[in-house]
NUVO-295767 format. One record per residue (C-alpha): residue in three letters; x, y, z. Coordinates in steps of 0.5 Angstrom, whole numbers, plus 500, padded with zeros to 3 digits. Example, Ala and Ser with C-alpha at 12.3 -4.5 7.8 and 13.67 -1.06 7.14 Angstrom:
<rs>
ALA525491516;SER527498514;
</rs>
This chain:
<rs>
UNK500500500;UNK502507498;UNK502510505;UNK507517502;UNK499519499;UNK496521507;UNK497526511;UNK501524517;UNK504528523;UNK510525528;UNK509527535;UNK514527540;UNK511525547;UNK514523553;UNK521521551;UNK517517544;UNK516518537;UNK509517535;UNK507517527;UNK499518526;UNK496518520;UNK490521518;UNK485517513;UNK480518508;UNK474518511;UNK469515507;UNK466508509;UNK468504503;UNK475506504;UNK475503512;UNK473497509;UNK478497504;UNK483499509;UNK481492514;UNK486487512;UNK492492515;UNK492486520;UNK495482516;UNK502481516;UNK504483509;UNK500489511;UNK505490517;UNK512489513;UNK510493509;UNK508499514;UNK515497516;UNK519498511;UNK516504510;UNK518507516;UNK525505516;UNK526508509;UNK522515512;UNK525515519;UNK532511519;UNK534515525;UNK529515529;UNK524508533;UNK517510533;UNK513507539;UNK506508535;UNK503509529;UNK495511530;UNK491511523;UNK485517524;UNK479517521;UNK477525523;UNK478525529;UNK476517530;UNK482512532;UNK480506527;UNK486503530;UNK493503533;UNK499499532;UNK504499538;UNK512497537;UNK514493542;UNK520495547;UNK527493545;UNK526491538;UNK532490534;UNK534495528;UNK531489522;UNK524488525;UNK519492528;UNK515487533;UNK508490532;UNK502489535;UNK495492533;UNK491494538;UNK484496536;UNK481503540;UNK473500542;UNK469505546;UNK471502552;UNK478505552;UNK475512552;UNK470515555;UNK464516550;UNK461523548;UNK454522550;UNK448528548;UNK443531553;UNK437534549;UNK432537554;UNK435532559;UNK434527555;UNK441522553;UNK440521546;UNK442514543;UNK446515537;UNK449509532;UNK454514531;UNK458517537;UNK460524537;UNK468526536;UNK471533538;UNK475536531;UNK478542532;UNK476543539;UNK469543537;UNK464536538;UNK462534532;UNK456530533;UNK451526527;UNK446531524;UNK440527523;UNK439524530;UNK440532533;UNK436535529;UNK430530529;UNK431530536;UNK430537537;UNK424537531;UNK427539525;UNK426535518;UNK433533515;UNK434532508;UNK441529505;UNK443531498;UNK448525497;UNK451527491;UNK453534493;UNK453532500;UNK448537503;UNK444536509;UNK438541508;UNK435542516;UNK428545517;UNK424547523;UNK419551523;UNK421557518;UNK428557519;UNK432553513;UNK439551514;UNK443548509;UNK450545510;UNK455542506;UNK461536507;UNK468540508;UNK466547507;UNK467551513;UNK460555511;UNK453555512;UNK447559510;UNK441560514;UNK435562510;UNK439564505;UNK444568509;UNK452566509;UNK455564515;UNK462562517;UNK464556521;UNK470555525;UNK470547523;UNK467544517;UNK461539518;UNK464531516;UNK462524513;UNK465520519;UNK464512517;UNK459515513;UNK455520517;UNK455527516;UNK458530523;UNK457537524;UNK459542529;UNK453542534;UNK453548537;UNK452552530;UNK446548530;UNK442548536;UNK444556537;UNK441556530;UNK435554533;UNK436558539;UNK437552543;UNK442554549;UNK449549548;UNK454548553;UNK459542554;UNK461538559;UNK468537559;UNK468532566;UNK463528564;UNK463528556;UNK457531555;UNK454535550;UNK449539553;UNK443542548;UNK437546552;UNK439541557;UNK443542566;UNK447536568;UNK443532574;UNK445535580;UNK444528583;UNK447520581;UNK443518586;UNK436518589;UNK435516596;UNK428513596;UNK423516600;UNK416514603;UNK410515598;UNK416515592;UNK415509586;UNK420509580;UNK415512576;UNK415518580;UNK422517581;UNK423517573;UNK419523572;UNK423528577;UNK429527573;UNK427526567;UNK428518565;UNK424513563;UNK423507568;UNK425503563;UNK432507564;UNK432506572;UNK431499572;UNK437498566;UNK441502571;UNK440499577;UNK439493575;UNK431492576;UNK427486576;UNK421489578;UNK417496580;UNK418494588;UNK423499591;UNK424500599;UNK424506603;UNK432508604;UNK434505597;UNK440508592;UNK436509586;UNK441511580;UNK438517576;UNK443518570;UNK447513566;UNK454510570;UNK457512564;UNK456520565;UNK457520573;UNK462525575;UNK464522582;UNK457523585;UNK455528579;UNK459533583;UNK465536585;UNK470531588;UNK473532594;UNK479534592;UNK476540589;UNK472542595;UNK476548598;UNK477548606;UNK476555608;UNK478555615;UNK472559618;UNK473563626;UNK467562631;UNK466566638;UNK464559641;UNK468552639;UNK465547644;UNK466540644;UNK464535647;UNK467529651;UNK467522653;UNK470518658;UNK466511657;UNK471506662;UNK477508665;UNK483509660;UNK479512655;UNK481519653;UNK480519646;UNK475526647;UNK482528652;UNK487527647;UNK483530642;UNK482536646;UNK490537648;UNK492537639;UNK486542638;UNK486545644;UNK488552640;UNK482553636;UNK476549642;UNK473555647;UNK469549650;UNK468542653;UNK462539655;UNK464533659;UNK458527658;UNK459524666;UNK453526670;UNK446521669;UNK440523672;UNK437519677;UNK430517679;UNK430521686;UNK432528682;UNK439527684;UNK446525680;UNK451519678;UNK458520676;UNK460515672;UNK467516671;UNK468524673;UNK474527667;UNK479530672;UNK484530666;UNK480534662;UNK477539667;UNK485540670;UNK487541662;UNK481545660;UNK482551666;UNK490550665;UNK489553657;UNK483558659;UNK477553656;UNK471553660;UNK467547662;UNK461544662;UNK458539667;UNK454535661;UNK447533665;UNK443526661;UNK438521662;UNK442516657;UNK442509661;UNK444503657;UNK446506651;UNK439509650;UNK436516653;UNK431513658;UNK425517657;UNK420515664;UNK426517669;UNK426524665;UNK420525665;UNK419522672;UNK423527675;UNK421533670;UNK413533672;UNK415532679;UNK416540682;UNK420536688;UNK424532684;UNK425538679;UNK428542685;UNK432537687;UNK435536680;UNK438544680;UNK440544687;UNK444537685;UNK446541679;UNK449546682;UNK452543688;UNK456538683;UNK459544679;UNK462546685;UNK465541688;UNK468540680;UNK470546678;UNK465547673;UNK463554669;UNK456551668;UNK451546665;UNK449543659;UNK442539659;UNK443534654;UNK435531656;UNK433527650;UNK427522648;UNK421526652;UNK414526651;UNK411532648;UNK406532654;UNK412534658;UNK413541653;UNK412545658;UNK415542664;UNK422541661;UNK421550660;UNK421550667;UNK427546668;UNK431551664;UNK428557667;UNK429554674;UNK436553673;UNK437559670;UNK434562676;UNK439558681;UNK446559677;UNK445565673;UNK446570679;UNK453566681;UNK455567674;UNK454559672;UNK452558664;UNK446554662;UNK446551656;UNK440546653;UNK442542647;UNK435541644;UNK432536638;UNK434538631;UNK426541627;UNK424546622;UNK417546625;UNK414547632;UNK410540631;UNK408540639;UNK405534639;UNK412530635;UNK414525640;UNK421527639;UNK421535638;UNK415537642;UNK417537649;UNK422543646;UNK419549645;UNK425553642;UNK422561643;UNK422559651;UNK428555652;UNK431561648;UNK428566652;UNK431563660;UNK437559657;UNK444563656;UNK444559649;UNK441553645;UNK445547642;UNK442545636;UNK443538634;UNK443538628;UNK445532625;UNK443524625;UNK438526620;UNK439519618;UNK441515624;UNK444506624;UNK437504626;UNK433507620;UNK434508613;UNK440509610;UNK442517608;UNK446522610;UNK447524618;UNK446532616;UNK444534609;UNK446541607;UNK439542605;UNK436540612;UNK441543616;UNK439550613;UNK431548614;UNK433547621;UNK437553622;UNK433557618;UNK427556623;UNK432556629;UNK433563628;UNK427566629;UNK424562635;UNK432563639;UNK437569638;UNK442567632;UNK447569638;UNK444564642;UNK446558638;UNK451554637;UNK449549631;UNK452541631;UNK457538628;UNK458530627;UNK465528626;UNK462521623;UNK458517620;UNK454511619;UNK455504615;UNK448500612;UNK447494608;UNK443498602;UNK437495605;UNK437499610;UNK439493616;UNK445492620;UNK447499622;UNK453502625;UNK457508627;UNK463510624;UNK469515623;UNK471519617;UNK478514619;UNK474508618;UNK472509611;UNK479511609;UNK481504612;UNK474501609;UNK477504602;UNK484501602;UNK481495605;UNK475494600;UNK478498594;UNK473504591;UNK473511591;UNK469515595;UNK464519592;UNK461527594;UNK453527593;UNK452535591;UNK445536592;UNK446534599;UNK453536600;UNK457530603;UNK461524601;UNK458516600;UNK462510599;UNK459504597;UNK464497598;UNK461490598;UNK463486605;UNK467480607;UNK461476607;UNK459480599;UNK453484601;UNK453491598;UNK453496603;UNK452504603;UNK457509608;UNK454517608;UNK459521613;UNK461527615;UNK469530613;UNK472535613;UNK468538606;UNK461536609;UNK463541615;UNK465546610;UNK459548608;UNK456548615;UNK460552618;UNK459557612;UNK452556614;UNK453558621;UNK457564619;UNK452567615;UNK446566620;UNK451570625;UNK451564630;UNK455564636;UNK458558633;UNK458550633;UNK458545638;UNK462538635;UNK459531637;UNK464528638;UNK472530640;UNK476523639;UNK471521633;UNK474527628;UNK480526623;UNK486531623;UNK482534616;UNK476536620;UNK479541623;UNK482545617;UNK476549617;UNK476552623;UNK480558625;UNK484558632;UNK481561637;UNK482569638;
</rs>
């Protein structure tokens, strides 16, 4: 074969040569051309090469039809000065990512895939121009495609870098192209000629005409919701979910990972990767930390506090558990973390709850709550513990209270209040996260933001395990829940009474929803070097999910909080103009946590 007749260009790539050759790039030329496998075919590239570069030993040689690779033929290292060694490697479509077409939020199949030609997306003008309801004719013999919609014409022709709009000359940057024997035209011109918005998704090869990429690569499903409503919210069809999620039926499940866009156009979660997310460190007027000590020798909480030690302005240490006669029991007291906090100038706060078992005990909070004897004994109990440890004041963390007792639980913090207010004492409530004062919910009713703001000096907003082990799979703190939640705080509570919660972990399920448990930021790291995969970013949601498959082959789901999740909170909490934050817990947290908070003043 007379290879001299193509055009060719050699390159210069990393310490080798490589020679392209660029071929004709009509259909009947790639039949004629099929048999360079062969090896007379071989030899005789070979031979040509050694006549035309006797001086140099290249790597490749590429065969382009436009800008296709029809296929590759790769020179084996180490060979010698008489034989070339080649091996052929034809590029399919798996070796590339493929350029795929959204058309009103619509992916388009075509038989014939889009190229990139001069910096511009060719892509195969029948399937586009149909697909935006034009009407296409093709003049074979001049090789014109005629397109029209409504009462605009467009005449377009093979290698000729113009066209005409009703008759109006206009110029192209890249000519339209018979590609394997289609016309491939530059889509940009098209649709804009149609005015149909266009924009290209270099990420994720998308070309995007009247079209925004999906926020979201997957949708946790929620109650009421069915693949068919699921389906229209994003707009795909059924028969695309069940394709992608591998589907044999209708039936999905509440907490279940949908896949709503094809695998091949997610850009790790259809969002920005971690990496790209900046962590901006962010300056509090409160930094508190809560601390645990669960057995003798455990100073996870301890240790955290003395690394940190210069951007925390609090600690509320998690030691004194209510009992049914109004006064407290101390489990293990932190002595270490109460001398090291007055040491470097961090407050205290003796942590008050009705946890027993590792659940909050809701009969004994309310025995005592609803008892005013009881009531009052709890505050003397109180008051007599902080000081006889040294403590600045309280942090009441009672949970799982019946609505019913709504108005007891006021009293409480106002008799507090009344009690170590005038010794100088603070009386913090950390309260359930809501976006609505629902008085008659079991969880949130008791807690009646307008009044607990009113007595206490501040208000702890718990706003994380939105999702929790027990329940469906989800994010711990979904950027747009916390900000619902926030949104309502601040007008029942003065934002300079509150400090919003912050998790430092996560939690791990099966996909279906069961055996849930608590992890950390670290423990997905070690899950990944374990199990392999990547971590992904969810940004409708703003935080990071990992999917694994266990030692025992069930497919599981990890939604957690890390250093870039927290970003955007702490973001919140400064425009909201709240005192600050309040992290559950010291010890769970990695040493990236604490890249978006500033040292203390």
């Amino acid at each position: 074969m007379n290879w001299e007749k193509y055009n060719q260009r050699l390159v210069y790539e990393n310490g080798e040569y490589h020679l392209i050759i660029y071929l004709p790039e009509d259909a009947e030329f790639s039949k004629e051309f099929g048999d360079i496998e062969s090896e007379n075919q071989k030899l005789g590239l070979e031979a040509y090469l050694r006549k035309v570069y006797p001086n140099i030993k290249i790597s490749s040689v590429k065969f382009m039809t436009g800008s296709l690779i029809a296929f590759q033929l790769i020179f084996q290292p180490g060979f010698s000065d008489t034989a070339y060694g080649a091996t052929t490697q034809k590029v399919s479509s798996q070796q590339t990512k493929p350029i795929q077409i959204r058309i009103n939020n619509r992916y388009v199949e075509s038989d014939a895939p889009p190229v990139i030609d001069n910096g511009r997306v060719l892509v195969p003008i029948r399937i586009v121009s149909e697909s935006l309801g034009a009407v296409v004719d093709w003049d074979n013999k001049d090789k014109i495609a005629i397109i029209t919609k409504d009462n605009k014409t467009i005449y377009l022709q093979a290698n000729l870098p113009q066209a005409y709009i009703n008759g109006k000359l206009y110029f192209l940057d890249t000519s339209p192209k018979v590609i394997n024997g289609r016309l491939m035209v530059p889509i940009r011109f098209v649709s804009e000629a149609f005015n149909m918005p266009v924009d290209w998704d270099h990420t994720s090869k998308t070309v995007l005409i009247n079209s925004d990429l999906p926020k979201v690569s997957d949708y946790v499903v929620k109650k009421g919701d069915s693949l068919s409503a699921i389906a229209l919210k994003f707009g795909v069809t059924v028969s695309d979910l069940k394709q992608w999620n591998n589907l044999s039926s209708d039936t999905i499940y509440v907490g279940q990972l949908i896949r709503v866009v094809p695998p091949s156009v997610i850009i790790d979660g259809s969002g920005p990767s971690l990496e790209d997310i900046e962590v901006i460190p962010y300056q509090f007027d409160t930094v508190l930390g809560f601390t645990v000590k669960y057995y003798e020798g455990h100073l996870g909480s301890h240790n955290s506090l003395k690394t940190y030690n210069g951007k925390i302005t609090e600690v509320a240490t998690f030691t004194h558990g209510m009992k049914e006669d109004g006064t407290l029991a101390v489990d293990y007291p932190q002595t270490e973390t109460l001398s090291y906090s007055d040491q470097k100038g961090i407050k205290s706060l003796m942590l008050i709850h009705n946890a027993q078992g590792g659940s909050f005990h809701r009969d004994l909070a309310e025995n005592v709550l609803e008892n005013p004897v009881l009531r009052d004994k709890l505050v003397q109990s109180v008051l007599s513990e902080i000081e006889k440890y040294g403590y600045d004041g309280v942090e009441v963390d009672i949970e799982g209270i019946g609505a019913d007792t709504r108005a007891e639980y006021t009293s409480f913090i106002k008799e507090l209040k009344a009690a170590l207010g005038p010794k100088g004492y603070i009386v913090s409530a950390t309260v359930p996260a809501k976006t609505a004062d629902y008085i008659n919910d079991n969880w949130t009713g008791a807690y009646d933001y307008k009044a607990i703001g009113q007595h206490a000096d501040r208000v702890v907003i718990m706003t994380y395990d939105e999702h929790w082990s027990g329940g469906t799979p989800g994010p711990v703190a979904s950027y747009d829940w916390v900000e619902n939640v926030i949104n309502f705080a601040v007008k029942e509570i003065p934002p300079k009474k509150i400090l919003m919660g912050i998790a430092a972990y996560g939690y791990d399920w099966t996909l279906d929803g069961k055996d849930g448990k608590a992890i950390t930021a670290s423990d997905v790291n070690n899950y990944v070097k374990q199990y392999g995969g990547k971590i992904l970013w969810n940004d409708t949601f703003k935080v990071p999910y990992y999917r694994y498959k266990d030692e025992k082959g069930k497919d599981r789901i990890v939604w957690f909080e890390n250093a870039q999740s927290t970003q955007f909170k702490l973001k919140l909490a400064k425009s909201k103009g709240l005192q600050g934050i309040a992290i559950w817990r010291l010890g769970l947290e990695n040493s990236e946590f604490w890249s978006g908070i500033s040292p203390k003043k």
